[in-house]
C-alpha positions, 0 to 999 in steps of 0.5 A: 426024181423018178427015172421015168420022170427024168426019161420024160424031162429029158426026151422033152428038152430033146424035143425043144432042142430039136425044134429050135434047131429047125427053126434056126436052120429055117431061117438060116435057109431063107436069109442064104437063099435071100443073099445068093438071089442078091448075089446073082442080081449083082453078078448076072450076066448082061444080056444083048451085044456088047457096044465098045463105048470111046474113052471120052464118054464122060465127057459133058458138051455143050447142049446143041453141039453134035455130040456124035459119032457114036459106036452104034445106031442107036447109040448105047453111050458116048459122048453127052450133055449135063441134062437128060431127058425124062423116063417115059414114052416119047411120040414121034410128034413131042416137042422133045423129039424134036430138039437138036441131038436128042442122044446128047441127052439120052447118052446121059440118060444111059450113063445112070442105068437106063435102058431105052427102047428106039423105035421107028415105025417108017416100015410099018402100017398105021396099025403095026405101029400102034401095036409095036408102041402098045407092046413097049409101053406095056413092058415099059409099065411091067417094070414101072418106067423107072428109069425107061424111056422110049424114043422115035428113032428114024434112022434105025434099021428095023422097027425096034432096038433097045440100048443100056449102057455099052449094050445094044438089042435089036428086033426083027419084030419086037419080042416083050420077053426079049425086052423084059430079059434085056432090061433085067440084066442091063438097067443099071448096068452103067458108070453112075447106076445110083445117079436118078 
């Protein structure tokens, strides 16, 4: 063989070395890049305030026993029932909104990630209401209402708060990317996030 042939042979083997290397290392990129956006998912930091929730918080009552006090209004875990309630948007009028002790069932509802929106419209004008509950329930739809709920809450403070297990986010007037960072950090963040 010719050294110009041998020159030619080599530099193409060079080449293909080259190439294979690069696709490698492309997808070396993109699998490092996949794990440490798994990574940050897994480690990031919740968000709203922390709720010291009681040791007994496992504790499963009998439905239609007080399953109170809570740490907080609304509360952000505690003490609950066996049963919980569906994800979904709760109007002031449903039937189950007006069971005893709702937050018996919501409590179990948190402890398996969920993250609740409580609302109360008391302070609000017929038209201030429809628009809070139209701004929940489009957060609620960006995340799919998997694992949401929205519930009437009159003895809360203010129009809105949102609860995850052991944390609480309150609005002075309801803020969709606040809602959206809050669920984000928080859904599953809670003693049995593989439970439905």
């Amino acid at each position: 063989m010719s050294k110009s042939k041998r020159e030619k042979l080599r530099k193409k083997q060079q080449r293909k070395a080259l190439q294979t290397r690069l696709i490698w290392g492309g997808l070396g990129a993109i699998v490092l890049a996949a794990l440490g956006l798994l990574v940050f998912q897994g480690v990031r930091p919740a968000t709203g305030d922390e709720v010291a929730i009681p040791a007994n918080y496992g504790e499963h009552l009998e439905e239609g026993v007080d399953p109170g006090p809570f740490p907080s209004n609304p509360p952000a875990g505690g003490r609950h029932y066996a049963g919980e309630l569906d994800a979904g948007f709760y109007e002031e009028n449903s039937s189950q909104t007006q069971i005893a002790y709702p937050e018996g069932y919501i409590g179990h509802n948190l402890e398996h990630g969920y993250v609740v929106f409580w609302y109360n419209c008391a302070s609000l004008s017929e038209s201030e209401c429809g628009t809070l509950k139209s701004e929940i329930r489009a957060v609620m739809d960006d995340f799919g209402g998997t694992k949401l709920i929205a519930f009437p809450w009159p003895s809360l403070d203010g129009p809105v708060a949102m609860t995850s297990w052991g944390r609480i986010q309150r609005f002075d007037s309801f803020d969709p990317n606040t809602a959206a960072a809050f669920i984000k950090a928080n859904l599953n963040k809670a003693p049995e996030p593989n439970a439905p």
